[in-house]
N, C-alpha and C positions, 0 to 999 in steps of 0.2 A: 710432613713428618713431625712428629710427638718432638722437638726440639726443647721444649719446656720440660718437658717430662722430663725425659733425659740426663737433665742439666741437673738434678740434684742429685742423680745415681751418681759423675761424671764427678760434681763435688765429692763421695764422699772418697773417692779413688785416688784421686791425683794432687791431693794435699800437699805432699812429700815426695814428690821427687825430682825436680827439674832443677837446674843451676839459676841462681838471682838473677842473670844477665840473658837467658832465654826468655824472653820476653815477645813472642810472636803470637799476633791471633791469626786465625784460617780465615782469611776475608769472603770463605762460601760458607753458610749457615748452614753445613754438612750435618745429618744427625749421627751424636753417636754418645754412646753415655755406658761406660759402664759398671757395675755395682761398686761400692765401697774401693779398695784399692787395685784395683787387675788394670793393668797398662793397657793403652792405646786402645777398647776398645774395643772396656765390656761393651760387648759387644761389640759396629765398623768402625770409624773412623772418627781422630781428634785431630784436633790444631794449638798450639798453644801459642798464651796471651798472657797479657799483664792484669795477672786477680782473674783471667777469664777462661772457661773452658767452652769447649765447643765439641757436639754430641755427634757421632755419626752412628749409624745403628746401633748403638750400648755398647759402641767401642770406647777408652778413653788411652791416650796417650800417659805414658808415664811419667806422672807429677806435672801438669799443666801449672799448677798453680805456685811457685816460688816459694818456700819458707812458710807456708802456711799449714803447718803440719799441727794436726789435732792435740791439745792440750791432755802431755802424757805419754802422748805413742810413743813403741817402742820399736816401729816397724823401720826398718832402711828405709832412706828414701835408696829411689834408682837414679840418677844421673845420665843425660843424652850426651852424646858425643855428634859434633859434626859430622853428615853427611858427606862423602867422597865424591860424590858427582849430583847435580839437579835431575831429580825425576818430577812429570808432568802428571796431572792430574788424569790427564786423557790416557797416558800410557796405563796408569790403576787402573782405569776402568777396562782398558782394552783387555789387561791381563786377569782380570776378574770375567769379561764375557768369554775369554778363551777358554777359562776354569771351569762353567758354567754351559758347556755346548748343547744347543738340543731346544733351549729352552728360549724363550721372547721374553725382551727385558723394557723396563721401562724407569723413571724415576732418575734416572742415571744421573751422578756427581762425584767431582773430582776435584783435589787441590793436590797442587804443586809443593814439593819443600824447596827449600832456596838457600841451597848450604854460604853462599858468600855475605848471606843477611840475615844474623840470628831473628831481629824483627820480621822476615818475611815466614819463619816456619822450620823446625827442622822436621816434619813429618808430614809425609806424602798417604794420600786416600783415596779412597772411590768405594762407589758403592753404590749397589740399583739395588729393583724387586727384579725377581726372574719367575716366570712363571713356566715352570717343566711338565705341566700337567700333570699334578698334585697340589696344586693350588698354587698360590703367592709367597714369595717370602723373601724378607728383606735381605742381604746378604753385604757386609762390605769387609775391606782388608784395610788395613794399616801398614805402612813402614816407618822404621826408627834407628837409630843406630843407639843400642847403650853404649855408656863406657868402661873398659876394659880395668880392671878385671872385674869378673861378672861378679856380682854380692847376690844374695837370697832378695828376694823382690818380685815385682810386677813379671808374671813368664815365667820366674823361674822359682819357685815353691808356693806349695801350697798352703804348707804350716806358716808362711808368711802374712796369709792375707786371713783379715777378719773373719771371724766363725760365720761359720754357712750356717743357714735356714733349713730347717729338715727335709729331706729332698734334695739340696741341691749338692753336687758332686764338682768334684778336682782331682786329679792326675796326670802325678806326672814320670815322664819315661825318658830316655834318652835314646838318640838315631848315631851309630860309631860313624866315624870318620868312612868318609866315599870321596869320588871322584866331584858327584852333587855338593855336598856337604864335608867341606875340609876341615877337618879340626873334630867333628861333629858338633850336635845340637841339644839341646833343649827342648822340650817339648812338654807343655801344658794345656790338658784337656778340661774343661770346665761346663756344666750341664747350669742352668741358673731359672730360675722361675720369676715372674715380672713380682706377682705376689704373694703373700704367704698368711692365712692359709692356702695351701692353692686349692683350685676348685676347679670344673671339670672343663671353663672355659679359660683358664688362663694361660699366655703367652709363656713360651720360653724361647732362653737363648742357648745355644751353643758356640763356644770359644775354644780356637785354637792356637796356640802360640809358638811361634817355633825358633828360637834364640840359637845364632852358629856362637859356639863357645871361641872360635879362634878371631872373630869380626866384630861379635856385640851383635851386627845386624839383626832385627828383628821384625818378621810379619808375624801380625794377628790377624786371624779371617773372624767375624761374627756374624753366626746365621740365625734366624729367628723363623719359629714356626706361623709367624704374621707377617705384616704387609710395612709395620713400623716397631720400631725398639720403645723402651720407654720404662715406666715401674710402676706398679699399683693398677688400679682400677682402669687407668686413660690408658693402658698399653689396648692396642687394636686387639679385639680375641684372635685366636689361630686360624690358619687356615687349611693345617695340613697337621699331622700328627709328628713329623720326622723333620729334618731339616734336609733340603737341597743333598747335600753331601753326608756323609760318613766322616768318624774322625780320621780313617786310614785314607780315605781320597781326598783329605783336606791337607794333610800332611806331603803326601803325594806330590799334591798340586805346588803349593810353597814351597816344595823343595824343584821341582820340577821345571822344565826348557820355558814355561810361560812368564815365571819369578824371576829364574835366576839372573837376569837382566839388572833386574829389578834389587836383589841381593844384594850383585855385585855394585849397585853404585850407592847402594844404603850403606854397607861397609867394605 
């Protein structure tokens, strides 16, 4: 995985929003990196560290990096709140191949958050390739708990985060309150291109984020029409035209009997 790559998209996202004393890195070399400011992951899955980010599909967590907020900005940072219960790296990935049925997965990785040791991580990840017969594509989730009360930020606006590249898209919708979804949610769709100009063989991503207004808890799924995440030239070319999933089966999913596990111990 394009881990290098990643890593500056990943920089320019997570500038501003983690608290001083979150100081955790994801001790697996998970890729995930996502554009400029979008949480956990533009793109799958982050870890945070002290000054370090860490890429999982062109996911990033929100605000990896402490206090390091670009000279100027005007943006929120978001701030994480502790986890409720430890979730396993294995259980991510289990609930990502459950989301995924049909298809032969390979690549598979996963870290643990470890709510009793701000150093071990507050954010839990996994992430494979699945191959559904339409080709390869990378695909991972995130979990995170904001803290309450929710501000405009990473998930939850789009006039929040830096100007988009022509082409690329963000919307956002809200899910009412259900029996799944208490309080209701949040929901952030985002279409993103590896590069720009794009051109007939460049990579993209798709990001969905889905934030309960009554918990903070927050998954993001990023799926990518390649095999790796990444930005510019080095992302892998596509391999399929569409991603794995739809935005309404991805919403679905995260709200659905595979996550909610997983929800409830995020927040």
């Amino acid at each position: 995985m394009p881990f290098e790559a990643d890593l500056s998209h990943a920089l320019d996202r997570t500038a501003d929003s983690l608290e001083p004393d979150l100081t955790a890195l994801l001790g697996g070399a998970v890729e995930r990196g996502r554009s400029r400011r979008r949480r956990r992951s533009a793109a799958v899955i982050a870890g945070v560290g002290a000054c370090t980010v860490v890429a999982v599909a062109g996911l990033v967590i929100p605000g990896a990096l402490a206090g390091a907020r670009p000279s100027g900005s005007d943006i929120e940072t978001v701030a994480l709140a502790v986890p409720r219960s430890a979730i396993t790296g294995t259980q991510m990935v289990d609930a990502l191949k459950e989301t995924l049925p049909g298809g032969t997965f390979s690549q598979m990785t996963g870290q643990s958050n470890n709510p009793s040791d701000p150093s071990g991580g507050y954010v839990a990840n996994g992430q494979l390739v699945v191959d559904d017969g339409h080709g390869a594509a990378l695909v991972g989730v995130s979990a995170v708990r904001l803290k309450l009360p929710l501000r405009d930020g990473d998930g939850l606006s789009c006039e929040r985060t830096p100007a988009r590249a022509e082409g690329d898209t963000c919307t956002l919708s809200e899910l009412p309150s259900s029996a799944a979804v208490p309080g209701g949610a949040v929901v952030m769709s985002e279409r993103n291109a590896a590069e720009h100009p794009v051109r007939g063989d460049t990579a993209h991503r798709w990001t969905v984020t889905v934030t309960l207004k009554s918990t903070g808890a927050q998954l993001q799924m990023v799926q990518w029409n390649s095999t790796g995440g990444g930005s510019g030239a080095d992302t892998p070319k596509p391999t399929r035209t569409a991603p794995p999933l739809s935005e309404q089966r991805v919403v679905a999913a995260l709200t659905g009997a595979a996550w909610a596990p997983i929800l409830g111990a995020v927040g």
